[in-house]
C-alpha positions in Angstrom: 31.6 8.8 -4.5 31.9 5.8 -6.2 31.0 3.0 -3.2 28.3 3.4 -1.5 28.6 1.9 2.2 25.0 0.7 3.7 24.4 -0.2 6.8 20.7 -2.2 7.0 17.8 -1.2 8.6 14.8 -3.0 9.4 13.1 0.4 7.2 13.2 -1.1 3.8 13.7 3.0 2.7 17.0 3.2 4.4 18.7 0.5 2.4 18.0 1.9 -1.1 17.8 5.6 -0.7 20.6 6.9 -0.7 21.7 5.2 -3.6 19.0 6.3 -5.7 20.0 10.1 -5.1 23.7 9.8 -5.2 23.9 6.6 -8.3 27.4 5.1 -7.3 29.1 2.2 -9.3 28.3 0.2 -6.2 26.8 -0.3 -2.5 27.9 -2.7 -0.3 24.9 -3.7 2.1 26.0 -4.8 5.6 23.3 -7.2 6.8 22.6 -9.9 9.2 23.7 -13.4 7.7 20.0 -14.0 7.0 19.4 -11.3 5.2 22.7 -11.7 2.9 21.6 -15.0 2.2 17.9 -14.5 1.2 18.4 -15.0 -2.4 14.0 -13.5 -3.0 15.3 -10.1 -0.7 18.6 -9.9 -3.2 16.9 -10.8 -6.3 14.1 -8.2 -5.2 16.8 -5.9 -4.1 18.3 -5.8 -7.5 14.9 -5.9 -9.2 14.1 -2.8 -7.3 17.0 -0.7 -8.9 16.1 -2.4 -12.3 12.3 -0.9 -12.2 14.0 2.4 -11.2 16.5 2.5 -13.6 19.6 2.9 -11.1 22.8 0.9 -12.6 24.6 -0.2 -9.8 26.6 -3.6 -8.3 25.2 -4.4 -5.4 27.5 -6.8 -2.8 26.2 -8.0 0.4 28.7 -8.1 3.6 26.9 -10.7 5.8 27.4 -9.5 9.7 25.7 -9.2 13.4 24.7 -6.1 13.4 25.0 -6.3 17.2 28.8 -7.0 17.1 30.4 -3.6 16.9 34.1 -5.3 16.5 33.3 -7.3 14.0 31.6 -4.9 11.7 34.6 -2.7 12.2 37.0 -5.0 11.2 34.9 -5.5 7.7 34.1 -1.9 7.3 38.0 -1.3 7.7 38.1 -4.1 4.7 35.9 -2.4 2.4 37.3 1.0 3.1 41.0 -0.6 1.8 40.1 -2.0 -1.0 37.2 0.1 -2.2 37.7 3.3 -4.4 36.3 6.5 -2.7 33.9 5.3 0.1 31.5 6.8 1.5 29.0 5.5 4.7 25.6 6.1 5.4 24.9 6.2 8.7 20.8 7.0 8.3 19.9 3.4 9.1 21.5 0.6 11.2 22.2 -0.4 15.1 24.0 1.2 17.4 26.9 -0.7 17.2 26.9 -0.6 13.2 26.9 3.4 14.0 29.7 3.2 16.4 31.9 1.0 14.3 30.9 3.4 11.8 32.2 6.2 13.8 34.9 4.4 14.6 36.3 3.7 11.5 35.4 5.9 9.2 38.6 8.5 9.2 39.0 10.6 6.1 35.9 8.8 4.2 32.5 10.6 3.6 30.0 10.3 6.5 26.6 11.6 5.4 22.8 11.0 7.0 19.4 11.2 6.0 16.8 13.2 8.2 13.4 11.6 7.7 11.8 14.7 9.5 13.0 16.9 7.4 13.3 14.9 4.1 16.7 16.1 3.4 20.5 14.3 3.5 23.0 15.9 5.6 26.9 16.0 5.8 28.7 14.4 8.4 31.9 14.5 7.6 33.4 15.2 4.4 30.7 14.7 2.1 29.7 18.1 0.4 27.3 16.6 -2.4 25.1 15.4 0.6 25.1 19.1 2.5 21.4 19.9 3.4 20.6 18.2 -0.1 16.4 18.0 -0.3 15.3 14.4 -1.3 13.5 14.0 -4.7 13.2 10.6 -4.9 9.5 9.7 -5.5 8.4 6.0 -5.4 5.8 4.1 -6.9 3.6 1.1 -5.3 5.9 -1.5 -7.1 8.8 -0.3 -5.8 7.5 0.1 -2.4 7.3 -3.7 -2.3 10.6 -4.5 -4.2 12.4 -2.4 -1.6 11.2 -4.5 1.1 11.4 -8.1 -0.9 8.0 -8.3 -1.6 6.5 -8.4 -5.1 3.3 -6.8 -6.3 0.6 -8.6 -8.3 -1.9 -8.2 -10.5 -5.2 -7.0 -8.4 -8.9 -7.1 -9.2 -9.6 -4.0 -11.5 -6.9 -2.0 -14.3 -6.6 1.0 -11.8 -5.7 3.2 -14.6 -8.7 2.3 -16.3 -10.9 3.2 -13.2 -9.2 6.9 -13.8 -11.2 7.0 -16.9 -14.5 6.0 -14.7 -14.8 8.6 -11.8 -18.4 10.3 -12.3 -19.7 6.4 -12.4 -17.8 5.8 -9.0 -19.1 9.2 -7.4 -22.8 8.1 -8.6 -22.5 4.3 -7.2 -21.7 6.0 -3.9 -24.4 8.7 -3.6 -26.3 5.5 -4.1 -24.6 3.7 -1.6 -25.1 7.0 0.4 -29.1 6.5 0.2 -29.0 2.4 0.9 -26.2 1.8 3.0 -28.3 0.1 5.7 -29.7 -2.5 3.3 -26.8 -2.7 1.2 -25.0 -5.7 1.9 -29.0 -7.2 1.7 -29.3 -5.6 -2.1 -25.8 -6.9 -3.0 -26.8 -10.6 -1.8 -29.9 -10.1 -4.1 -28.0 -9.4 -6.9 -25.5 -11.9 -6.3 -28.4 -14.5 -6.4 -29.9 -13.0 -9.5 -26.6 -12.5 -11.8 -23.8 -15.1 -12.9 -20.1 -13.6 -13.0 -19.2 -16.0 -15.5 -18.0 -13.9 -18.6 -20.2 -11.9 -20.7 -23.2 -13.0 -18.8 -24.2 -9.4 -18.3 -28.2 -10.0 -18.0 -29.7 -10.6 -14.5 -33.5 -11.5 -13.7 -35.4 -13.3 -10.8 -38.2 -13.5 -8.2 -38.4 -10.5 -6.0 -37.6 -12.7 -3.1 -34.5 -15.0 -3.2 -32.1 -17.0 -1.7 -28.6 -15.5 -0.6 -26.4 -17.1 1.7 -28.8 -19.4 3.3 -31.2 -17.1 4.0 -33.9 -15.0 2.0 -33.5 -11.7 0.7 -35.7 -9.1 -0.9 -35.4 -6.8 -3.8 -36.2 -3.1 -3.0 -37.2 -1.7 -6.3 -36.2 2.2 -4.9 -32.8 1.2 -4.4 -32.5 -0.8 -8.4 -34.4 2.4 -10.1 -32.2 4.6 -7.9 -29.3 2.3 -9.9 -30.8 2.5 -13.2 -31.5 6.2 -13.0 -27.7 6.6 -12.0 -27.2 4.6 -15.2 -25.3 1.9 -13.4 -27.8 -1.1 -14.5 -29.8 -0.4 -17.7 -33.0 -2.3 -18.8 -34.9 -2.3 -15.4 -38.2 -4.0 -15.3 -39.7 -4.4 -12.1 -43.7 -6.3 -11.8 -45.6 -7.1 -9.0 -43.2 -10.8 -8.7 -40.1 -10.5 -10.7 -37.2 -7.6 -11.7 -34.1 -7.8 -14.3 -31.5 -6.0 -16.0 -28.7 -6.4 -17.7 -25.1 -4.5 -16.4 -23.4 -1.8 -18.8 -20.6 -3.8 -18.6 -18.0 -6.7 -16.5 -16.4 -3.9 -14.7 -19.8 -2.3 -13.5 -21.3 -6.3 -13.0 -18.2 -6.9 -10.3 -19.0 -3.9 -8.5 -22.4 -4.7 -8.1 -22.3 -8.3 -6.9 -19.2 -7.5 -4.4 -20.6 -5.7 -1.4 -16.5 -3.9 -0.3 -15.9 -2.6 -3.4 -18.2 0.7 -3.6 -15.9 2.3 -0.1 -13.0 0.8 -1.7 -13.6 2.7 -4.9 -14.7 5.9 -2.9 -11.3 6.0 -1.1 -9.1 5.3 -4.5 -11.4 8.4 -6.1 -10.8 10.4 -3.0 -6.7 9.6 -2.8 -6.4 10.7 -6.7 -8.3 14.0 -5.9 -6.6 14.3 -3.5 -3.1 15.4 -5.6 -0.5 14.8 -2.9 0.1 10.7 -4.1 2.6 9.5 -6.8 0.9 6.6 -7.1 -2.3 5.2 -6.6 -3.2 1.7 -6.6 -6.5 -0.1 -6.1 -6.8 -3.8 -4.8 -3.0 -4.1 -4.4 -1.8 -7.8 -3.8 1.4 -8.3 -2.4 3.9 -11.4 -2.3 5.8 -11.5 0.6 8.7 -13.1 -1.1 8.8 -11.7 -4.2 7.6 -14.6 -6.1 5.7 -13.7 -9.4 2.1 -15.6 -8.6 0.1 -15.8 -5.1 1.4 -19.5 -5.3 4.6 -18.8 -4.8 4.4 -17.5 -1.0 2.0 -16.0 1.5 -0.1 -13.1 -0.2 -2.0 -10.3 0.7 -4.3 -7.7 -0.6 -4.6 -4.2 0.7 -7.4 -2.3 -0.7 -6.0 0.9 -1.3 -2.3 1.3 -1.3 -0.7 4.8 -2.2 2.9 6.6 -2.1 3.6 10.4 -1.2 7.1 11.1 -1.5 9.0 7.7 0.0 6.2 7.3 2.0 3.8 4.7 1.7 -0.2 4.5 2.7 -1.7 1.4 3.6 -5.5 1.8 3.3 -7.8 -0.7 4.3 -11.5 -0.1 3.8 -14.5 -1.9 6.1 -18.1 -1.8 5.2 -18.7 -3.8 8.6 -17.6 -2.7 11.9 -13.7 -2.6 12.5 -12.4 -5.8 14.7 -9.0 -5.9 16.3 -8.1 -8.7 13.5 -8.6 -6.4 10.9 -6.1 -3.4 12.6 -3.9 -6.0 13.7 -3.2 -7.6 10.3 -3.1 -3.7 8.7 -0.5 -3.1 11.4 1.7 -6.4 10.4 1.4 -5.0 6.9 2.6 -1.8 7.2 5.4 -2.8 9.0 6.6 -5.4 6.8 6.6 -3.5 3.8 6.6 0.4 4.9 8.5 0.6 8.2 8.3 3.5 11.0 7.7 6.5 8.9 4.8 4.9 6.8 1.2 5.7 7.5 -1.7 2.8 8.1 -5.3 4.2 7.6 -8.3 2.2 8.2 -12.0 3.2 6.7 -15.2 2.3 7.7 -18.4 2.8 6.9 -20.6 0.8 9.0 -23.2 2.5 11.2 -22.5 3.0 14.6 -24.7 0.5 16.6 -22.1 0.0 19.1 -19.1 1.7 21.2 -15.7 1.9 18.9 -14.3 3.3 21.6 -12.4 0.1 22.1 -11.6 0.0 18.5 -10.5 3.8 18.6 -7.8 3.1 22.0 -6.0 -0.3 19.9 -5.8 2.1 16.8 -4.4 4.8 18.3 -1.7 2.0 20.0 -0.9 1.0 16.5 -0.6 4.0 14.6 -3.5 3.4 12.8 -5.5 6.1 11.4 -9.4 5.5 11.6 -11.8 7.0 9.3 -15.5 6.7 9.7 -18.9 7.4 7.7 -18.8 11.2 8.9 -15.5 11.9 7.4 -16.3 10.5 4.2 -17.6 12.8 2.2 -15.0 14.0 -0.3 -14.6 17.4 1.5 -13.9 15.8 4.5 -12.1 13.0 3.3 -9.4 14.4 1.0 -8.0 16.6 3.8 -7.2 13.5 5.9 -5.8 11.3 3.3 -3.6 14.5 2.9 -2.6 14.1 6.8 -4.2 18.2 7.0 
């Protein structure tokens, strides 16, 4: 094969797959007429194959995918003045697989079975005959795929590999506190600067936070010093300080999401079933380089099994129909059908989710909650087990 023949799919993994596992000189895309003429989905189209190191011309047929003659009649084109064609028929409309069908004669016809991981012959197409799928993706390309771009995040998340015993001992504090702990995160927030290399944190045992008054409780900072996540702790009758081992230790401290978000990213790396792992994953929706460039979002954990991608969002308040509707939008855009969505909270139950649960389970979201997150527990449903 040396042209690849795509028909476009709204699954961002349908468009680039098969020429990842099959490397032809080039693919021609058919695609609505907005698509074709998104230059940031092309340029992150072609940026995609860069990253993964797959040389190949890309062309883009602009066409209504809803207009069986009219794709025919530009499929026929291709196939007469292309060089041994074959089609794709794994994504597309009906009427892009009928013209297909329709048109395809003597060239090779091939699918891809996302059930069963594994391309499959059509018609004349041998190298495709119950081939297995190796292709394994990464968080970048996930995005890139779907002509989004990711940015830099809050944290170094291959750094953080090097600081799991410190993120299992922040949560079996959190474990102990996690009534007060928004309360003891406010404190410390009114006690500390985040300003750089201001690492030392003092104050009255009573201070202001958010327009309101909060108290230290000196069991949950010696239960932190004796986990040696703040060091210097002096407590009196009036006033406590410390100073933070370090930035990276200081942000987690004065940011009340991040302990659950660092639980999850621990648990999906024990896990061994991800590619990729990625905490605090911001994504451009139009590929641009900055969060200036176009409408961004973060997802707290993001992480890729196979081709598949995991949106993880992670709540240490109770979960709202915003929050599952936005994770939903998310995994959509950038995964497709085929991708998981997982939301994680860790809030007590003062109230019936059983609301929450039913617009979840209309979604496709996954919902994890405090009693599943012990790593025991937790790792078998990030694996899907």
């Amino acid at each position: 094969m040396k042209t690849l023949i795509e028909l476009y799919d709204e699954r961002p993994i349908e468009n680039v797959l098969a020429t990842e596992m099959f490397r032809p000189e080039e693919t021609v895309l058919f695609c609505p007429p907005e698509v074709a003429s998104s230059q940031a989905w092309r340029r992150s189209l072609r940026q995609y194959f860069k990253h993964r190191q797959v040389p190949v011309r890309l062309s883009f047929i602009p066409v209504s995918l809803l207009d069986a003659a009219q794709i025919e009649k530009k499929l026929r084109h291709v196939l007469q003045t292309h060089e041994d064609c074959a089609i794709d028929i794994s994504g597309g409309t009906d009427a892009s697989l009928f013209a297909a069908g329709a048109v395809s004669g003597d060239a090779s016809v091939f699918t891809y079975s996302r059930k069963r991981n594994t391309f499959y012959e059509i018609r004349n197409a041998p190298f495709a005959r119950s081939l297995p799928c190796t292709v394994r993706l990464d968080t970048v390309s996930c995005f890139l795929m779907a002509g989004g771009a990711l940015l830099p995040g809050r944290g170094d998340s291959a750094r953080l590999r090097e600081r799991l015993p410190e993120i299992d001992r922040l949560f079996s504090v959190y474990g102990r506190f996690r009534g007060e702990w928004n309360r003891q995160i406010g404190y410390i927030q009114g006690i500390s600067s985040s300003a750089p290399g201001a690492l030392d944190a003092s104050g009255q045992l009573q201070v202001k936070a958010d327009s309101r008054y909060v108290a230290a409780n000196p069991a949950f900072f010696r239960a932190l010093a004796d986990n040696g996540l703040i060091r210097g702790l002096n407590l009196t009758a009036d006033e406590l300080s410390f100073s933070f081992p370090d930035e990276t230790v200081r942000f987690w401290l004065r940011d009340v999401g991040s302990v659950l978000e660092l639980h999850v990213f621990r648990a999906c790396l024990s896990a061994g079933c991800f590619d990729d792992v990625v905490l605090s994953a911001v994504v451009n929706w139009d590929g641009g380089e900055n969060q200036r460039d176009g409408v961004s979002n973060e997802i707290d954990v993001m992480a890729v099994q196979g081709i598949q991608p995991v949106f993880i969002s992670c709540k240490t308040c109770e979960i709202h129909t915003e929050a599952l509707n936005e994770l939903a939008i998310l995994r959509d855009r950038f995964g497709g059908k085929g991708s998981r969505a997982i939301i994680v909270s860790s809030a007590p139950g003062v109230r019936s989710r059983a609301p929450m649960r039913r617009r979840a389970a209309e979604l496709e979201i996954e919902v994890i909650e405090w009693e599943e997150l012990r790593l025991d527990r937790l790792i078998p449903r990030l694996q899907g087990v």
